[in-house]
C-alpha positions in Angstrom: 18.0 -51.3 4.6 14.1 -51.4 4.5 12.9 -49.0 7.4 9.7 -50.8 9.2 7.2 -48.2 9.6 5.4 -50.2 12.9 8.8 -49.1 14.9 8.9 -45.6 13.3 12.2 -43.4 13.0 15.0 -43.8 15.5 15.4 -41.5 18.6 18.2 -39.4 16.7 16.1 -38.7 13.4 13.3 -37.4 15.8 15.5 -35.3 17.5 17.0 -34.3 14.2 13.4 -33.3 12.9 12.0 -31.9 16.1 15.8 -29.5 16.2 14.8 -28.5 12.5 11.3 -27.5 13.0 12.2 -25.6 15.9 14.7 -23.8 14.4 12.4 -22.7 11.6 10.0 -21.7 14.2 12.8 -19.8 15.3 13.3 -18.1 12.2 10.1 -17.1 11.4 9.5 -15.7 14.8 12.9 -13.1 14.5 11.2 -12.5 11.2 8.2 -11.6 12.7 9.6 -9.7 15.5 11.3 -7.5 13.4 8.5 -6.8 11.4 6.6 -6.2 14.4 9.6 -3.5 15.4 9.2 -2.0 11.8 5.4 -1.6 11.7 5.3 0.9 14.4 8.4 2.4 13.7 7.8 3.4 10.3 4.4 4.7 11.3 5.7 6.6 13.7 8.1 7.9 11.5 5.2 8.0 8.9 3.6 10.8 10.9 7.0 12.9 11.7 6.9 11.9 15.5 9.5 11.3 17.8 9.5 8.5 20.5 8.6 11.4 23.3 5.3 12.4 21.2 4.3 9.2 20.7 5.0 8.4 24.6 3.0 11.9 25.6 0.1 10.6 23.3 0.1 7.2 25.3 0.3 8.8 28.6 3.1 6.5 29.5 7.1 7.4 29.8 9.3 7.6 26.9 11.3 4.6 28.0 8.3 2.2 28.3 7.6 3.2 24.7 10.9 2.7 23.9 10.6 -0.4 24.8 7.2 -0.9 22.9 9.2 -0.1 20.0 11.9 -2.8 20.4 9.2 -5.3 21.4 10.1 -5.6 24.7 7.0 -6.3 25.7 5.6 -9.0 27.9 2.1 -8.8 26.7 0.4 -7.1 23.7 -3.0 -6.6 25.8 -6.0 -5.0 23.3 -6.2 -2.8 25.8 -2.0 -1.5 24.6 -3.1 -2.1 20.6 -6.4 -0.2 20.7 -4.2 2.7 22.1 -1.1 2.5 19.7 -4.0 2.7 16.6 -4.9 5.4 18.2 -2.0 6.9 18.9 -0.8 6.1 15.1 -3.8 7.6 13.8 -4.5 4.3 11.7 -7.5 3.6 10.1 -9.8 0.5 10.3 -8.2 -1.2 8.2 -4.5 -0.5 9.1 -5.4 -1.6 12.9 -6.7 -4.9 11.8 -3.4 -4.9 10.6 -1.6 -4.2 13.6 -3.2 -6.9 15.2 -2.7 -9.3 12.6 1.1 -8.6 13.1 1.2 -8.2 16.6 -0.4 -11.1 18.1 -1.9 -12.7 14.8 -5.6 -12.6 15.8 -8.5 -9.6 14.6 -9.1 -6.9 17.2 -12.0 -6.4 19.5 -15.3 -6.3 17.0 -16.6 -3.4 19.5 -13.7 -1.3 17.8 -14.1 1.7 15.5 -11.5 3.3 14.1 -11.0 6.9 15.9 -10.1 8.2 12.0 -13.6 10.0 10.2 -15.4 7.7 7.9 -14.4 8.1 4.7 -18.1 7.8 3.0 -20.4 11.2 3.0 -22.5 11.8 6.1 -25.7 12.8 3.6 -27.8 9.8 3.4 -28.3 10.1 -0.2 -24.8 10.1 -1.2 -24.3 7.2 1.0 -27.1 5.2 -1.0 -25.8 6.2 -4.3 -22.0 4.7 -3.1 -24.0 1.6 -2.5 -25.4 1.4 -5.7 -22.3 2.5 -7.3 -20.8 -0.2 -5.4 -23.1 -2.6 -7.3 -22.2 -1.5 -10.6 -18.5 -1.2 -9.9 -19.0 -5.4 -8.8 -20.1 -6.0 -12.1 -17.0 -4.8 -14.0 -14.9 -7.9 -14.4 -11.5 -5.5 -14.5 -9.8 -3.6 -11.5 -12.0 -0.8 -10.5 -11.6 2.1 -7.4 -13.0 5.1 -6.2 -10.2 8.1 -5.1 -10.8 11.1 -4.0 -7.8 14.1 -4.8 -5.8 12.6 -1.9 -5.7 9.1 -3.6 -7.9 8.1 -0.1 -9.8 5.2 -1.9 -13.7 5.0 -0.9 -14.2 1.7 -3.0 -13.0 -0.9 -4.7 -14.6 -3.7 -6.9 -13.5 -7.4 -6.3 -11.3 -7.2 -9.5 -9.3 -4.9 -7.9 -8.4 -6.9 -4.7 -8.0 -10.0 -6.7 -5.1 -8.0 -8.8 -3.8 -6.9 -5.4 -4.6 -10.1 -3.3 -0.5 -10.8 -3.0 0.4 -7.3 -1.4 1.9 -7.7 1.9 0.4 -5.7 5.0 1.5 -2.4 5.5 0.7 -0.2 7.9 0.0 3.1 5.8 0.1 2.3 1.9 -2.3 -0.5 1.1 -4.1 -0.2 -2.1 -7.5 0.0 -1.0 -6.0 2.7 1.8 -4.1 5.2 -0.2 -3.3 4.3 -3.9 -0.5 6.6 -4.2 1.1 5.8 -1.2 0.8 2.2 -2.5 2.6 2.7 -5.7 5.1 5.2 -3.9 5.9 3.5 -0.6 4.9 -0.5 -0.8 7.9 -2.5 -0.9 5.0 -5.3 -3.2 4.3 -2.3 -5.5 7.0 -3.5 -8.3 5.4 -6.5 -8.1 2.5 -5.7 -9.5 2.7 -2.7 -11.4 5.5 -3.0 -14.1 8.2 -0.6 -14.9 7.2 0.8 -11.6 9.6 3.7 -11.8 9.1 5.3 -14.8 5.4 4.2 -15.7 3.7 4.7 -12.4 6.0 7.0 -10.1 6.7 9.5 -12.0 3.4 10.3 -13.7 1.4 10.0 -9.8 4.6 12.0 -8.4 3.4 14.6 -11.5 0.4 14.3 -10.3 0.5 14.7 -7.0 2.8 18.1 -7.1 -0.2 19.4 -9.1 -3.2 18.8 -6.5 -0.2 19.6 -3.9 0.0 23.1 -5.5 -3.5 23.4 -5.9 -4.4 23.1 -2.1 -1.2 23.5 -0.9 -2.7 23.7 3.0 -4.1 20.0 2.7 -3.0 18.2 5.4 -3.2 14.5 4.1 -1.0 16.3 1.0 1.4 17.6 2.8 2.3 14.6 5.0 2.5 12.8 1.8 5.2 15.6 1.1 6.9 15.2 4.1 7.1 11.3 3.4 8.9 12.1 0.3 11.2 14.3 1.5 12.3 12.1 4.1 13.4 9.3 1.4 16.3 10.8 -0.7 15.7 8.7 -3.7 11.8 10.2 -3.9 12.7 13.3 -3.2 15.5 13.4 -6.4 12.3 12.0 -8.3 9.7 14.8 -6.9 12.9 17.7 -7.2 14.4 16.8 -10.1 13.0 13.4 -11.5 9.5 15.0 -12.3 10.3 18.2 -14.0 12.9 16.5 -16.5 9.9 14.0 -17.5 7.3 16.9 -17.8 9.7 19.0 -20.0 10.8 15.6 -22.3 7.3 14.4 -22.6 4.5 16.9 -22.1 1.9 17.3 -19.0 -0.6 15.1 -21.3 1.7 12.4 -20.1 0.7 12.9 -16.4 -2.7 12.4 -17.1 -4.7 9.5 -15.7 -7.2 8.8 -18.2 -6.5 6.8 -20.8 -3.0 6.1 -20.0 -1.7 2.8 -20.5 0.8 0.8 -18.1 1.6 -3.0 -18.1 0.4 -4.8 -14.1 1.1 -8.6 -13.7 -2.4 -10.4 -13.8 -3.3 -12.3 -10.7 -2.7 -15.5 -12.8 0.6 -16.8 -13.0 -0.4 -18.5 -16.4 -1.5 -15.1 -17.8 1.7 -13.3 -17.0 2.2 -9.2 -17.8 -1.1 -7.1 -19.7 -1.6 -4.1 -21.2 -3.5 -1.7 -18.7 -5.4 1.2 -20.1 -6.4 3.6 -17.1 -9.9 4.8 -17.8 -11.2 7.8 -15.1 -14.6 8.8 -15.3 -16.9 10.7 -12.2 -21.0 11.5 -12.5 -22.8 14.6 -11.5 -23.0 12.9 -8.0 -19.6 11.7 -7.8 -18.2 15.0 -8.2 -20.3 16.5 -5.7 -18.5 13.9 -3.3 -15.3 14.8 -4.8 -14.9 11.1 -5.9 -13.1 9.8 -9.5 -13.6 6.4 -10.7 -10.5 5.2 -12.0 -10.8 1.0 -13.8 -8.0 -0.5 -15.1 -8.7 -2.1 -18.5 -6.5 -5.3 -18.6 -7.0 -6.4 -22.6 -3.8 -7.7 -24.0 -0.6 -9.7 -23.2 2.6 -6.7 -23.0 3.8 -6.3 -26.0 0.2 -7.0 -28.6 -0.4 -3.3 -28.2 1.8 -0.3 -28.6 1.0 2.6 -25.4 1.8 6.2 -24.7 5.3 7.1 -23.1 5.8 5.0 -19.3 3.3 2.0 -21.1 4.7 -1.2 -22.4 5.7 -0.5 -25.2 7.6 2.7 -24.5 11.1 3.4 -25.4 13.0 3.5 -22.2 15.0 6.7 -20.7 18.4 7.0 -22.1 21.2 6.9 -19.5 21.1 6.1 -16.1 17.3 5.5 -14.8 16.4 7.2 -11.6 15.9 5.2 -8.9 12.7 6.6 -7.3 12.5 3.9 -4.8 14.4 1.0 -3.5 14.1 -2.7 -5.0 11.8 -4.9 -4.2 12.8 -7.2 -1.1 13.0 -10.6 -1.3 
């Protein structure tokens, strides 16, 4: 029977609707609330503190940040946020984050993060970066700066575009800390392919090497400690790392010219061949600073790369798993 639209759906298909969109509101709110439980949890946890230090650094008792924690909260005041960024340690970025998550609006614009600004104090490295800035813009492929922490100081807009689907995260975003990206981001498989064995293992390789070459750093050595505390990285950083160096060579823990396979931004254009190109100046140097653009040329599998690339022959036997799947 033809339904007049003058008179509109009956009382019961309204209630029908109105009982569906309410329970997909309540859905995606115990989604969010468990993320919001997870974000400060696994910063916490990030930073190797217990409830009781982060309570101590709050100034408030352990059981009201217990309750923080399990989001048993009645009001996330900025006044509360501003304090659990600082608390956190999180950086600029990683607090807009917070907020995003927590009540889904930017924090105060009066805010700066409590973390030291990445860029150089000396005026004339500063205005360099800002001309370097320029020039990175006007590469059309994925380009960053990193220093020997994989702390990244710039990126071009190629680069955000390739890693415009990443979720937030409060400590491995790729414009925060490219290695803790491509160890720790749950999104990181799903943009980098054969995540494992072409991107792990090689920045795990190269990571125990600036480890061992400053082995007091701390930004290293909570990256260390962040390992350790997942058993499946720390079989790949033990065990993993040393059985790839002694089948393939150190040359194949080198970042320049290595070539991967990422997932260009468009859907259409599907998996490309990646060649990693890292280059510094006499003034990048001094800032302790390596370019590092990703050359995206060729659909996977119209060129032949190095070992961990596309067209690599994969590990015989069982393939360690260095990090869990990628969530759906």
């Amino acid at each position: 029977m033809l339904h007049l639209a003058a008179v509109g759906p009956s009382d019961g298909l309204a209630r029908a609707g109105e009982e569906c969109l309410a329970g997909e509101e309540s859905a995606r709110g115990a989604v969010r609330s468990e993320r919001r439980k997870e974000i400060l949890r696994q910063r916490r946890e990030e930073l190797g503190l217990s409830q009781e230090d982060l309570a101590a650094r709050l100034r408030i008792s352990v059981r009201a940040y217990g309750n923080w924690e399990r989001g048993l909260v009645k009001e996330w005041t900025d006044r509360k946020l501003l304090a659990l960024a600082e608390a956190l340690e999180m950086s600029e970025r990683q607090c807009f984050w917070l907020f995003r998550v927590m009540v889904d609006r930017d924090p105060p614009p009066t805010w700066r993060a409590a973390e030291e600004n990445r860029l150089p104090e000396d005026p004339a490295q500063r205005d360099y970066l800002c001309d370097y800035a320029a020039l990175m813009e006007a590469v059309p492929h994925p380009s960053f700066l990193v220093d020997h922490r994989w702390d990244v100081a710039l990126t071009n807009s190629a680069f955000d575009k390739l890693f415009q689907s990443v979720r937030p995260h409060p400590t491995a975003l790729p414009d925060d800390n490219f290695l803790r990206f491509v160890l720790f981001h749950p999104d990181a498989a799903a943009v980098l392919e054969d995540h494992e064995p072409a991107w792990c293992v090689p920045l795990l390789a190269q990571f125990a090497a600036a480890l061992e070459a400053a082995p007091d750093d701390e930004a290293l050595t909570s990256i260390r400690q962040e390992v350790a505390r997942d058993p499946f990285m720390e079989a790949a950083y033990r065990y993993g790392v040393p059985h790839w160096l002694a089948t393939h060579g150190a040359e194949a823990a080198e970042r320049d010219g290595a070539v991967r396979t990422v997932r260009h931004w468009d859907p259409a254009t599907g998996l490309v061949r990646c060649r990693l190109v890292a280059e510094s100046s006499r003034m990048l140097d001094a800032m302790g600073l390596t370019r590092i653009t990703m050359i995206l040329s060729a659909p996977q599998g119209a060129a032949a790369g190095p070992v961990g690339g596309a067209g690599a022959p994969r590990h015989q036997g069982p393939r360690l798993r260095a990090v869990p799947a990628l969530e759906d």
